[in-house]
C-alpha positions as CSV (number, residue, x, y, z in Angstrom):
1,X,-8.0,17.1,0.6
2,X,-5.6,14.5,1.7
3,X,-1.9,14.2,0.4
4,X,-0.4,11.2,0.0
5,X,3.5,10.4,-0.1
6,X,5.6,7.4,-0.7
7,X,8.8,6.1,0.2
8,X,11.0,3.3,0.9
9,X,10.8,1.4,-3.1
10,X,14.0,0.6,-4.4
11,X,15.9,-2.5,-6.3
12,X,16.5,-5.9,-4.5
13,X,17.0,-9.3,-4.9
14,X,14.4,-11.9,-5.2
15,X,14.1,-13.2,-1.1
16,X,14.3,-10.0,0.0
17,X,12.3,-7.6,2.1
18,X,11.1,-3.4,1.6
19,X,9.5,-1.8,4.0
20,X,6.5,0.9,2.4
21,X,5.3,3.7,3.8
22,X,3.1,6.4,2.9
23,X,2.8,9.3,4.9
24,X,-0.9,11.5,5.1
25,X,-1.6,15.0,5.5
26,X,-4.2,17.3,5.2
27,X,-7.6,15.4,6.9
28,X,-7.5,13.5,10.2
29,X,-6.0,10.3,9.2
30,X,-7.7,7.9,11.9
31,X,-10.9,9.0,10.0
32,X,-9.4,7.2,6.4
33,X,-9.2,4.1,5.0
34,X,-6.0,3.1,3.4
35,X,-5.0,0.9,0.2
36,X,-2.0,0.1,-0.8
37,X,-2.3,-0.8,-5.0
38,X,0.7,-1.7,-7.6
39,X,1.3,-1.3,-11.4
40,X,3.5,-3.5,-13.3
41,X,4.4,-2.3,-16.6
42,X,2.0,-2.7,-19.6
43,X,-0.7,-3.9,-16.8
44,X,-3.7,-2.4,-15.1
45,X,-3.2,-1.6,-11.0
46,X,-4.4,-4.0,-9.0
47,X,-5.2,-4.1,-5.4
48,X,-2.5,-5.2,-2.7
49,X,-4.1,-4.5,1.0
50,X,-5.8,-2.6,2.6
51,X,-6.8,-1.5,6.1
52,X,-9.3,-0.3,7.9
53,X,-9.3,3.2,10.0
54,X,-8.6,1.7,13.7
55,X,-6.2,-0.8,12.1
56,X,-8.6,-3.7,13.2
57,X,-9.2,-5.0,9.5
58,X,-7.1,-5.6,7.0
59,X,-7.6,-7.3,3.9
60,X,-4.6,-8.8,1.5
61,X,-4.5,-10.2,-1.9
62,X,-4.0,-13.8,-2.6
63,X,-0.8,-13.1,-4.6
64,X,0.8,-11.6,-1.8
65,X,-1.0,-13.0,1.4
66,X,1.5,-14.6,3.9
67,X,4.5,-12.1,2.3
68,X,2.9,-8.1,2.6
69,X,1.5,-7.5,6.1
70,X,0.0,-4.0,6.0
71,X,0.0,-1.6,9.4
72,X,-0.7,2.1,10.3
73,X,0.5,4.3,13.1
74,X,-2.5,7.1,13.8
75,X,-0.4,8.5,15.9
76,X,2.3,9.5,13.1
77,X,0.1,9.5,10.3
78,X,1.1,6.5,8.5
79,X,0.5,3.6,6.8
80,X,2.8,0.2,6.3
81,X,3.7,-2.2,4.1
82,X,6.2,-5.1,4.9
83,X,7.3,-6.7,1.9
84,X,9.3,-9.9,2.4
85,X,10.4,-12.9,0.0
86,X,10.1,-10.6,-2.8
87,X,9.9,-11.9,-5.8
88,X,10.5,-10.8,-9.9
89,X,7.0,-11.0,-10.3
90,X,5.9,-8.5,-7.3
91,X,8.0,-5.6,-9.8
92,X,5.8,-2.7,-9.8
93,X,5.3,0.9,-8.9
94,X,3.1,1.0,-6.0
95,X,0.5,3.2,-4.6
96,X,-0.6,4.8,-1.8
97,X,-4.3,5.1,-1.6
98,X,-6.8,6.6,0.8
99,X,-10.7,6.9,0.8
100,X,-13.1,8.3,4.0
101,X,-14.9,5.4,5.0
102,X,-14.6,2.7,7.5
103,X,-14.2,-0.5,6.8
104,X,-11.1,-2.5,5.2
105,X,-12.9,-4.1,2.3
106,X,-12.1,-1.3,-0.4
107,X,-10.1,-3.6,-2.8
108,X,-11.2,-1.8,-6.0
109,X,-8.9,1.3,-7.0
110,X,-11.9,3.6,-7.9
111,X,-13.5,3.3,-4.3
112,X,-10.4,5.6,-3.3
113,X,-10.4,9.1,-3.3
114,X,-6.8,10.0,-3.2
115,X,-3.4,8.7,-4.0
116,X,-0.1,9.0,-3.9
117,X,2.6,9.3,-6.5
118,X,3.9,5.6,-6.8
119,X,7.2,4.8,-5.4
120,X,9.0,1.8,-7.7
121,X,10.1,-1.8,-6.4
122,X,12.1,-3.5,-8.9
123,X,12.8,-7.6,-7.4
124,X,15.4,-8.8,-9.5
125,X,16.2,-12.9,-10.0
């Protein structure tokens, strides 16, 4: 089993920046892929980034490319995303994900295994 936890969401202004992070316990996390996903309101989660175990590969969505830059820390067990010119439209509850495997090109949310509980980002205009 892995647990997953979520922190640093909160309310800002569009043109701002968040910092994620999700922090893993319970299976040796250099051995984990790791997803982060995001659910607006009255829509289905979609896939943010994603890297791959070492930190080698990554993988970002169009929406956000050139804004999010995922990271991970093996050493402290977690995984990072820097938001930056946020915008109304990146409003969502996002997610931590995690799945065994190597590689970085998990961008579908049932190729994870476990998840977090979501930690909201609200970009107002």
């Amino acid at each position: 089993q892995v647990q997953l936890v979520e922190s640093g969401g909160g309310l800002v202004q569009a043109g701002d920046s968040l910092r994620l992070s999700c922090a893993a316990s319970g299976r040796t996390f250099s051995s984990l892929a790791m997803g982060w996903f995001r659910q607006a309101p009255g829509k289905e989660r979609e896939f943010v980034s994603a890297i791959s175990w070492s930190g080698g590969l990554s993988n970002t969505a169009d929406s956000v490319r050139g804004r999010f830059t995922i990271s991970r820390d093996n050493a402290k067990n977690t995984v990072t995303l820097q938001m930056n010119s946020l915008k109304p439209e990146d409003t969502a509850v996002y997610y931590c994900a995690a799945v065994q495997k190597y590689g970085s090109g998990y961008v579908q949310s049932w190729q994870y295994d476990y998840w977090g509980q979501g930690t909201q980002v609200t970009v107002s205009s």
